[in-house]
C-alpha positions in Angstrom: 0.0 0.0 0.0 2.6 2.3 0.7 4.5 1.3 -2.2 1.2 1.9 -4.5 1.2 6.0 -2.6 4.9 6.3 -3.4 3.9 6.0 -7.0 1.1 7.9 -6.9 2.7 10.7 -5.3 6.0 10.4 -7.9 3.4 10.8 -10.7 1.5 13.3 -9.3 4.7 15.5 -9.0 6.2 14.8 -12.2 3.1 15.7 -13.7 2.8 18.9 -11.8 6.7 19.5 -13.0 5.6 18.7 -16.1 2.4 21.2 -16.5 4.5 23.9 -15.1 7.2 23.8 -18.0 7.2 26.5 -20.0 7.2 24.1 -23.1 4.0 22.4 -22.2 2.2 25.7 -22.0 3.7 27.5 -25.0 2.7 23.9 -26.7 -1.0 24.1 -25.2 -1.3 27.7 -26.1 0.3 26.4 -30.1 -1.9 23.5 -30.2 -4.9 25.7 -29.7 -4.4 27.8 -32.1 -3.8 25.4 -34.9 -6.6 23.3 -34.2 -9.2 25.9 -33.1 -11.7 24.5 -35.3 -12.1 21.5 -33.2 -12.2 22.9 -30.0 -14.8 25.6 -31.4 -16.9 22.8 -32.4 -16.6 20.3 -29.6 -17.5 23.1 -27.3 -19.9 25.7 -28.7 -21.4 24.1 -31.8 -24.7 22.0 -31.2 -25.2 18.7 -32.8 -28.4 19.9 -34.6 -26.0 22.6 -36.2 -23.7 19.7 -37.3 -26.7 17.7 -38.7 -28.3 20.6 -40.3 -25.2 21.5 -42.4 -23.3 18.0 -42.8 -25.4 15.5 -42.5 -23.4 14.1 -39.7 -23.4 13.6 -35.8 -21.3 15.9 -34.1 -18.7 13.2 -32.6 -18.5 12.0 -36.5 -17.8 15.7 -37.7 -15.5 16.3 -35.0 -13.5 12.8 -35.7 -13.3 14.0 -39.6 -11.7 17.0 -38.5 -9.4 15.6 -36.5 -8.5 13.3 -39.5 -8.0 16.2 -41.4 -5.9 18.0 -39.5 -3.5 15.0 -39.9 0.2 14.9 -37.9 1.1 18.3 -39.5 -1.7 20.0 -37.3 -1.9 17.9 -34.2 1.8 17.8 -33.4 4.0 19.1 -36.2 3.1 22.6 -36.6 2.5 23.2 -32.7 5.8 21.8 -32.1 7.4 24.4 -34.3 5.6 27.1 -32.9 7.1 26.1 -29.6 10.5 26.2 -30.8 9.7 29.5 -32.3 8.7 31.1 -29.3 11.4 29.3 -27.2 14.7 30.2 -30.1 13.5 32.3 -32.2 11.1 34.9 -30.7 13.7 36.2 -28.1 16.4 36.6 -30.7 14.4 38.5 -32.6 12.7 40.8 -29.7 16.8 41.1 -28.9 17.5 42.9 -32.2 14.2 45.0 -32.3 15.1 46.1 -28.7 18.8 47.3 -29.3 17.0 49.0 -32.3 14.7 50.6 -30.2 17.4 51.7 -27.7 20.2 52.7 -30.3 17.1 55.0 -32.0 16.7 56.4 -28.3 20.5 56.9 -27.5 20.5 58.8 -31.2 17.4 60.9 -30.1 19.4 62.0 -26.5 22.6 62.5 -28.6 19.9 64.7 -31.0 18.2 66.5 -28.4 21.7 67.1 -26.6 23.2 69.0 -29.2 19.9 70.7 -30.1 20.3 71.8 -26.5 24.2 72.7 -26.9 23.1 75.1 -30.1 20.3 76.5 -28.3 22.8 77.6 -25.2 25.6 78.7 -27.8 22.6 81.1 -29.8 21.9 82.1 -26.5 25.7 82.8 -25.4 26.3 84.5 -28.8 22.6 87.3 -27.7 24.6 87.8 -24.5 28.0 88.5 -25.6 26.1 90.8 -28.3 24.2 92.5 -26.1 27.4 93.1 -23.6 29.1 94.3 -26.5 26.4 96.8 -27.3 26.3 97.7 -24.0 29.8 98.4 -23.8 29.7 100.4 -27.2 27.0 102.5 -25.9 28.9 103.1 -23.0 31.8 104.1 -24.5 29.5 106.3 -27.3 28.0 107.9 -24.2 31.7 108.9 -23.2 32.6 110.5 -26.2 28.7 112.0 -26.1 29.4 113.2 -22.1 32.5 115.1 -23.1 31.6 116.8 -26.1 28.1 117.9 -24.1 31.2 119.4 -21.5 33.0 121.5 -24.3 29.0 122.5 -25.0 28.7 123.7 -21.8 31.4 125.8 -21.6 29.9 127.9 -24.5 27.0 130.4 -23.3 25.6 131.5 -25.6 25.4 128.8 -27.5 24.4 126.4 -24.0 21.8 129.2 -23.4 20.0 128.8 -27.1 19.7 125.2 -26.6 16.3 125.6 -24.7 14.9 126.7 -28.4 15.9 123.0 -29.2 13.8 121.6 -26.6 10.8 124.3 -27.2 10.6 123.6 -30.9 10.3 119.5 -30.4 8.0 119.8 -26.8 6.0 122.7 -27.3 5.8 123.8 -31.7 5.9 120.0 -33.0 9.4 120.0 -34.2 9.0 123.4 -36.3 12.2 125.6 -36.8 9.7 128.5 -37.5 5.7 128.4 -35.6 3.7 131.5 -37.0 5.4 134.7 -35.4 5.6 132.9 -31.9 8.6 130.9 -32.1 11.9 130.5 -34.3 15.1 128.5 -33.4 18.2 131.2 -34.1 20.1 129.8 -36.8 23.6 129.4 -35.0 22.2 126.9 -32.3 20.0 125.6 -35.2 23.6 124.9 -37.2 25.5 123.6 -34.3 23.0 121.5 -33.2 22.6 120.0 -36.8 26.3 119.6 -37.7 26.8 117.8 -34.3 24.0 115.1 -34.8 21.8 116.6 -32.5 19.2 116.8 -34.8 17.6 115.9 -38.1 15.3 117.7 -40.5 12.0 115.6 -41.2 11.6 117.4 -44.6 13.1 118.6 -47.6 12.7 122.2 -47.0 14.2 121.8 -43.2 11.5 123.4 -41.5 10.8 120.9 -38.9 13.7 118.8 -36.7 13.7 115.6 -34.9 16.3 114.9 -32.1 18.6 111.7 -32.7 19.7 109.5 -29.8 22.8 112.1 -29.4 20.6 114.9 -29.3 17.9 113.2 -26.6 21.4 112.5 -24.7 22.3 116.0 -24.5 18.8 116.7 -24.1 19.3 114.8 -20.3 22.3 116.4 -19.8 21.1 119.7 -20.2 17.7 119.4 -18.0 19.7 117.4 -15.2 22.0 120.5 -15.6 19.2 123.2 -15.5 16.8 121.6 -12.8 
């Protein structure tokens, strides 16, 4: 008796060892899906289906299929599938994954030198924009002591308010009616220095440039 347990108990676990192989369940899973047709029909077809369409009894339709399915279908072709799955199948999900990483590696390597040109556009704005900076400060130097050797001229420093009057208060015009007139020797310095500009042809209205609003600063800081 105990003899007659040992052996039931040997094949019980073997068969458990067995059913938990990957190979019997890729083989199950194979199986199943080459011979579908007679598991779809032993399980959800009725026999008054069978009858109606072949003339046969179900357990007689089911037997011809499984004659026609012949060794191929019942072992052959499910035994292949295994050994694709098993061999075959991880090779090939090997290569499409080192794809798949190699394609991201070449996207980081993309997106890190999209981000190295994007930081040397943004270096080359900031060294422009020091440079302009420093230009400008070194214009407004040249600017600062020319408005000094202005300032040292009265009369000339004096006229300068007609500047300002004629762009704040007459809209720019060199001559407005009988009220107002710029005198022409503060009306030729300030043009041959870049003070201002005429906005016509016949120079009867100015515009001050950048120099010209610089001195401009200058001479209210000077006067307030």
């Amino acid at each position: 008796m105990k003899e007659v347990q040992e052996i039931k108990d040997g094949f019980v676990q073997g068969l458990k060892e067995r059913l938990s192989s990957p190979f019997y369940g890729y083989f199950l899973i194979s199986w199943i899906v080459w011979n579908w047709k007679i598991l779809y029909t032993t399980f959800f077809v009725s026999n008054e289906s069978i009858i109606e369409t072949y003339r046969l009894l179900k357990v007689e339709y089911i037997s011809l299929l499984i004659k026609e399915s012949c060794f191929s279908y019942l072992f052959l072709y499910p035994l292949f599938s295994v050994g694709f799955l098993v061999w075959i199948a991880p090779f090939i999900t090997h290569i499409v994954y080192k794809k798949v990483a190699r394609d991201k590696q070449d996207l980081r390597s993309f997106d890190l030198i999209l981000e190295r040109e994007n930081a040397e556009v943004e270096t080359q704005k900031i060294e422009k924009t020091v440079e302009k900076n420093l230009a400008e400060k070194k214009l407004f130097d040249v600017w600062r002591e020319e408005y000094k050797k202005f300032e040292v001229q009265p009369l000339l420093f004096k006229k300068f308010q007609q500047i300002l009057d004629s762009t704040y208060d007459y809209f720019g015009y060199v001559k407005y009616n009988n009220d107002f007139f710029i005198d022409k020797d503060i009306l030729a310095f300030s043009h041959s220095n870049g003070l201002v500009s005429f906005q016509d042809q016949d120079n009867r209205k100015i515009k001050l440039t950048e120099k010209g609003m610089f001195f401009v600063s200058q001479y209210s800081n000077k006067i307030s």
